[in-house]
C-alpha positions in Angstrom: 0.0 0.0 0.0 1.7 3.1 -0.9 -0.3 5.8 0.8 0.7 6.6 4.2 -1.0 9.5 5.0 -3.8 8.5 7.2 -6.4 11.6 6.1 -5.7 10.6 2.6 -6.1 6.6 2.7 -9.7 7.8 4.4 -10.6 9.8 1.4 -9.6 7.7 -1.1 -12.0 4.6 0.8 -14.9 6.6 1.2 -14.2 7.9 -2.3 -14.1 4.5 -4.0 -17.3 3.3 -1.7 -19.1 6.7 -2.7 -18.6 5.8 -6.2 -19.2 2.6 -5.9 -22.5 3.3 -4.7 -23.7 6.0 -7.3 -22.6 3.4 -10.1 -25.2 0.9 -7.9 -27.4 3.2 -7.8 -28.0 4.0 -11.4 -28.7 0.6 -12.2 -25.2 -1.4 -12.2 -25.8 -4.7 -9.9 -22.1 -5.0 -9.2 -21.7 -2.5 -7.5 -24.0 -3.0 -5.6 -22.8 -6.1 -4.3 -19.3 -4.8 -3.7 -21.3 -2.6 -0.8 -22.0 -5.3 0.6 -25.4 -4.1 2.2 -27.8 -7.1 1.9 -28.8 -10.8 0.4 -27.1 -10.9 -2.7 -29.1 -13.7 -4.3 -31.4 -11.5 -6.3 -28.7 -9.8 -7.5 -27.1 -13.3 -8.7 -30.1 -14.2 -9.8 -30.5 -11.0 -12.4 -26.9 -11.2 -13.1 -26.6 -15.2 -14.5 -29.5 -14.4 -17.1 -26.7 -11.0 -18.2 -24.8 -12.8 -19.9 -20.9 -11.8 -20.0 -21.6 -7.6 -19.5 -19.5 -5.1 -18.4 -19.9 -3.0 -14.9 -19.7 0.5 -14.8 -16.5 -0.2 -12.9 -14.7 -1.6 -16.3 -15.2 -5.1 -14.4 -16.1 -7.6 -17.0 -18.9 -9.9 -14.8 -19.6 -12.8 -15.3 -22.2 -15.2 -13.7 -23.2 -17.8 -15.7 -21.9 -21.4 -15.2 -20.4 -22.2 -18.1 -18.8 -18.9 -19.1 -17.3 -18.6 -15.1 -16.3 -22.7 -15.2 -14.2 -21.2 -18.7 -12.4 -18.2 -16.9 -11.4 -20.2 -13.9 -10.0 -22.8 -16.7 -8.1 -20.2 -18.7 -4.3 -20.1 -17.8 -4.3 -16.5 -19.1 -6.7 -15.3 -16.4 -4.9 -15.2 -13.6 -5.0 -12.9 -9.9 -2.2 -10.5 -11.3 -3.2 -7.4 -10.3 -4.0 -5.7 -13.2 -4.5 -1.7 -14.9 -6.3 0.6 -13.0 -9.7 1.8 -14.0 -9.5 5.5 -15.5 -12.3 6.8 -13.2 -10.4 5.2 -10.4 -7.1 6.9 -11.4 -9.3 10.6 -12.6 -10.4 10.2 -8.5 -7.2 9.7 -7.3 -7.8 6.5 -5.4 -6.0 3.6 -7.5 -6.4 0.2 -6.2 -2.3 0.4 -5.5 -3.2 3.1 -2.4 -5.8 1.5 -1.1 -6.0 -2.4 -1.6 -2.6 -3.8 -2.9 -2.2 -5.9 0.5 -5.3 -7.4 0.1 -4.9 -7.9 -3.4 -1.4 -9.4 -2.6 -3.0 -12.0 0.4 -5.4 -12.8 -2.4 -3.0 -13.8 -5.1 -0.4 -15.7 -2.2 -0.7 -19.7 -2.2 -0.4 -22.9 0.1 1.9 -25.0 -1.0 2.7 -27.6 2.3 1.0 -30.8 2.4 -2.3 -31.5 3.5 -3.1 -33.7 6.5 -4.8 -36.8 6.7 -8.5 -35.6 7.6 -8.6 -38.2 10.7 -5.5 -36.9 11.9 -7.4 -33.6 11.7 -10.0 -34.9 13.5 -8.0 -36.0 16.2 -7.1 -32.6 17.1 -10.7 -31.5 17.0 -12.5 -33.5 19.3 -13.6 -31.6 22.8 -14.1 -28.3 21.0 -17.9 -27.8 21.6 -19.2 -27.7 25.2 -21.8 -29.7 26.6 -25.3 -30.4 26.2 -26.8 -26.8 27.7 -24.2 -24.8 26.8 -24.8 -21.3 24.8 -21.5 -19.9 22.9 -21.2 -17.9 19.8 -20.6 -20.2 17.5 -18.1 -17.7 15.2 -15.4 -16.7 18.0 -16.2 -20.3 20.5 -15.7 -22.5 18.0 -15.3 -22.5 14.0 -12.1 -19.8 14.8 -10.5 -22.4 17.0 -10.5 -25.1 14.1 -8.1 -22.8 12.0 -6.4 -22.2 15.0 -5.2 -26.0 15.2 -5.3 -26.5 11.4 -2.5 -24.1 11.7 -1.1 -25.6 14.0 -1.2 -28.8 12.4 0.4 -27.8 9.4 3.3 -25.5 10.9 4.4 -27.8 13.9 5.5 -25.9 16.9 4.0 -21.9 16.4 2.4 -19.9 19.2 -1.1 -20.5 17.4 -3.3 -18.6 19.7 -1.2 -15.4 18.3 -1.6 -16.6 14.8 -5.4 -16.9 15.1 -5.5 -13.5 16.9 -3.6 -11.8 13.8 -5.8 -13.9 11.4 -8.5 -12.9 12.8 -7.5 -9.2 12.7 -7.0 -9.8 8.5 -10.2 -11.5 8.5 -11.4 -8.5 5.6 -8.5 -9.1 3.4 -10.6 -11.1 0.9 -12.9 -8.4 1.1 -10.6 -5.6 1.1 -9.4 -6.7 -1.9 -12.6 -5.2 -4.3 -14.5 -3.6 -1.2 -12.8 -0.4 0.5 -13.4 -1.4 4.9 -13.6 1.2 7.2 -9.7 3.0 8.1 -9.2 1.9 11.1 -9.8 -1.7 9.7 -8.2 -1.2 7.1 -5.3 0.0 8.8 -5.5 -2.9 11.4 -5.8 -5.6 8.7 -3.1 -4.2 7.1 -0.4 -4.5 9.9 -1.7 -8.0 10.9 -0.9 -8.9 7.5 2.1 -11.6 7.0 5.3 -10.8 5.0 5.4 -14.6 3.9 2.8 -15.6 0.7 2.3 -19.2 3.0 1.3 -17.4 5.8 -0.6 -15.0 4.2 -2.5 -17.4 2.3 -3.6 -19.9 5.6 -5.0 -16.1 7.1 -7.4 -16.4 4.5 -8.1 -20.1 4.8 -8.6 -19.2 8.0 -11.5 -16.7 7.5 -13.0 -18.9 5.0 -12.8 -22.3 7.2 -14.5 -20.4 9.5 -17.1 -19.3 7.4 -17.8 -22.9 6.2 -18.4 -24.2 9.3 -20.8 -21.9 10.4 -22.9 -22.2 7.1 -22.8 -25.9 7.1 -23.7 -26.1 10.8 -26.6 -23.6 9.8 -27.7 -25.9 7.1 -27.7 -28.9 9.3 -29.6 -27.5 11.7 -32.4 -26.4 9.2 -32.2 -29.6 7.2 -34.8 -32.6 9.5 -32.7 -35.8 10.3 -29.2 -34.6 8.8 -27.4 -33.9 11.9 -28.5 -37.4 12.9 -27.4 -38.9 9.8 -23.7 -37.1 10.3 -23.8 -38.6 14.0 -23.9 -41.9 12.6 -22.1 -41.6 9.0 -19.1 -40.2 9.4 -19.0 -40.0 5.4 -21.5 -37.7 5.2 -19.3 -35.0 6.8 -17.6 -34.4 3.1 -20.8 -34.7 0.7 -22.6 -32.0 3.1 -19.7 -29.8 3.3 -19.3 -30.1 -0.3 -23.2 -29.1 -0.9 -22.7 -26.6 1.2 -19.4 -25.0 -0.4 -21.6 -25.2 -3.9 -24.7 -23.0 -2.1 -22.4 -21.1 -0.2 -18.8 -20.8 -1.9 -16.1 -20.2 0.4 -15.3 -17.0 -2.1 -18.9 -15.4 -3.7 -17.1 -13.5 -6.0 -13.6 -14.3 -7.1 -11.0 -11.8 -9.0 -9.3 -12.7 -11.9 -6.9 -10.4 -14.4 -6.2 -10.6 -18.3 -2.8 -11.3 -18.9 -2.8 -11.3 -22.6 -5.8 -10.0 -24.9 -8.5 -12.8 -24.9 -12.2 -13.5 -26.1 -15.0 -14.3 -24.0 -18.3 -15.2 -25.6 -18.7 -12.0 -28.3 -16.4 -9.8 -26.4 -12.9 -8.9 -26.4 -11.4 -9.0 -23.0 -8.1 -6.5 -23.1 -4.9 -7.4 -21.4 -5.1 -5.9 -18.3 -8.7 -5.8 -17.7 -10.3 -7.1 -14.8 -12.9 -10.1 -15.0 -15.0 -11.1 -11.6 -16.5 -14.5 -11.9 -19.8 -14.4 -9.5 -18.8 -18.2 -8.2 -22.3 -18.8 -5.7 -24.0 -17.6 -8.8 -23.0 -20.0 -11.2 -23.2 -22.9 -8.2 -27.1 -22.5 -8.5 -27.6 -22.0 -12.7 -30.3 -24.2 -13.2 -28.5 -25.1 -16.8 -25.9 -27.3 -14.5 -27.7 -28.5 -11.4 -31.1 -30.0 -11.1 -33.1 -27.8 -7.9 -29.9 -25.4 -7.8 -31.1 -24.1 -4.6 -31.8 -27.1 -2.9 -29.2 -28.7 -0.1 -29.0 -32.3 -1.4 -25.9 -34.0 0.1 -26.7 -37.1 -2.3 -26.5 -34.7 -5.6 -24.9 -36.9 -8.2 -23.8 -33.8 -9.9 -22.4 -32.4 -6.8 -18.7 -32.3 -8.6 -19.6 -29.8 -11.0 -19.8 -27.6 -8.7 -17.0 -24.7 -8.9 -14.6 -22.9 -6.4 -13.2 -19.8 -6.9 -9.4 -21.3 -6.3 -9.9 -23.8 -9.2 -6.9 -22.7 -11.9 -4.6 -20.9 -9.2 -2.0 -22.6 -8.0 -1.3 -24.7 -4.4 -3.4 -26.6 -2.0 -5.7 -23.7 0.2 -8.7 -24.9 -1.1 -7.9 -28.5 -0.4 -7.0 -27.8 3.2 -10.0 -25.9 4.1 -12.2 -28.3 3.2 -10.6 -31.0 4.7 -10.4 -28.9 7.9 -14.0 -27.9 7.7 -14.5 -31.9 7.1 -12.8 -33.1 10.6 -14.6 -30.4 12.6 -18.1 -31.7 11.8 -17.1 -35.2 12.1 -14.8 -34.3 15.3 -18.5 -32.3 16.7 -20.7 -35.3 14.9 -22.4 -36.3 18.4 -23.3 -32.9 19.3 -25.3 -31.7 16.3 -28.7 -33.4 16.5 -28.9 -31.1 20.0 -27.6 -27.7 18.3 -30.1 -25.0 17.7 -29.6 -21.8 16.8 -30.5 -19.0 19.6 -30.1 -15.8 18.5 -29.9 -13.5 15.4 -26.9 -14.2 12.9 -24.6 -11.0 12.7 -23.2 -10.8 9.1 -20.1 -8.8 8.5 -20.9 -5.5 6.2 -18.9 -4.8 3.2 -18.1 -8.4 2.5 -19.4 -9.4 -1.0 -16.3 -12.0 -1.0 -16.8 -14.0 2.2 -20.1 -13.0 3.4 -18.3 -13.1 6.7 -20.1 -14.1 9.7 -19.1 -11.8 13.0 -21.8 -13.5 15.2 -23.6 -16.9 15.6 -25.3 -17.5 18.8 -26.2 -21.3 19.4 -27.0 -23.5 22.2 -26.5 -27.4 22.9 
């Protein structure tokens, strides 16, 4: 991030966010998302009949499953960072000010090896309470599963102050096409990780998170799952995996034109900036049968697509195994689990669709 004054970093968030917001507001769906203000599925839902279209933002969007399953595949897409938008540089707020960390966390990779998901498990077991028990399900108990995935995977690391400065860059994702408020901004920002590894398991560590919550949130609404989990261990992967297809651990991912490329009838321009709208194409009714209903016995359920799917290492893979050993590991508790409270969703998080709040009880 190269702007250091603190007054002008402010200006150039609220700027972008301003802008963002008039571009919404004159009829540009993207936009709108990127504020991050509410259920985004209506706004999927007009976007996937748009065809490939381009956003007031100079984004090419795209939404549709086939056309997004063909920019994930394309080696020449890629998440370079790539030209700055004129009416970004005209208001003097060019992502390079304002997101280039979070662009940079986006872009980093895991590389290490991924560990057996009963191993996992292992280290999982104890981590919910017992029967009677209230906790917030966000901070009690999906952030302690990265917390010992991390630990898992790095050996010998003080992993309570790990999870503490993951939690801190919990926005990055977000940050990356979103402007946050300064102060997080500016607390993300020096929580962030020199290393790519590290930086990379911060945001695996956001979006394991994530996943649990939403998967425990579907088991909980969907009659005689939790009890099937209890006794089927292997139904802890096919319901995380219908879950990731309804509820992608990235909603909108970020990919860059290296060299000039075509894209249905349109030119896409080296440089340019494509966003594939993943939880989108997960429910286009072209390539799944009931697109929006949780079937953890969906034969097509390996269509579906994640937003990591053509970059390079292993994040994806270890956050779903992670998010795999903590239902298994919490198996016996979930056919008590309720929900008992109002879920908090974090604002300006058209990315993650962060959870900050989950109240349960056991």
């Amino acid at each position: 991030m190269t702007t250091t004054d603190r007054a002008a970093l402010g200006r150039q968030l609220q700027m972008i966010r301003g802008l963002y917001w008039g571009y919404g507001s004159n009829g540009d769906p993207y936009p709108v998302l990127l504020c991050g203000h509410d259920d985004p599925q209506r706004w999927y839902h007009r976007m996937r009949g748009s065809g490939v279209r381009r956003s007031r933002t100079e984004t090419w969007v795209v939404a549709d499953y086939a056309t997004a399953r063909q920019v994930l595949d394309n080696p020449a897409l890629t998440r370079d960072t790539g030209r700055t938008p004129e009416w970004m540089r005209a208001a003097g707020a060019p992502p390079a000010e304002w997101a280039q960390p979070f662009r940079d966390m986006h872009a980093s990779s895991w590389e290490g090896e991924v560990p057996d998901v009963g191993a996992l498990e292992e280290r999982l077991v104890g981590l919910l309470p017992g029967a009677g028990a209230r906790l917030d399900l966000v901070r009690d108990f999906a952030w302690r599963v990265p917390e010992r995935g991390m630990g898992a995977v790095l050996g010998a690391v003080d992993t309570e102050a790990l999870r503490d400065a993951a939690w801190a860059t919990r926005v990055g994702l977000d940050a990356q096409l979103s402007p946050q408020r300064l102060a997080v901004t500016e607390t993300a920002v020096a929580a962030l990780p020199t290393e790519p590894a590290l930086r990379a398991l911060f945001a695996g560590a956001e979006m394991t998170a994530n996943i649990l919550v939403n998967t425990i949130l579907a088991i909980s609404a969907e009659p005689g799952l939790a009890e099937r989990i209890a006794d089927d261990p292997a139904a802890a992967r096919r319901t995380v995996a219908e879950v990731l297809r309804l509820h992608p651990a990235l909603h909108l991912e970020r990919r860059t034109a290296t060299a000039e490329l075509r894209l249905g009838e349109h030119v896409i321009g080296e440089g340019d900036e494509v966003v594939v709208i993943v939880a989108a194409a997960n429910r286009d009714p072209d390539a799944f049968a009931e697109p929006d209903r949780l079937d953890v016995d969906r034969a097509d359920a390996d269509r579906a697509l994640s937003a990591h799917r053509g970059h390079p290492g292993r994040l994806d893979e270890l956050v779903t195994a992670l998010a795999t050993a903590a239902l298994r590991a919490v198996a016996p508790s979930l056919p008590g689990l309720e929900p008992s409270g109002p879920i908090v969703r974090r604002h300006r998080s058209p990315v993650l669709r962060g959870i900050n709040r989950c109240p349960v009880e056991l």
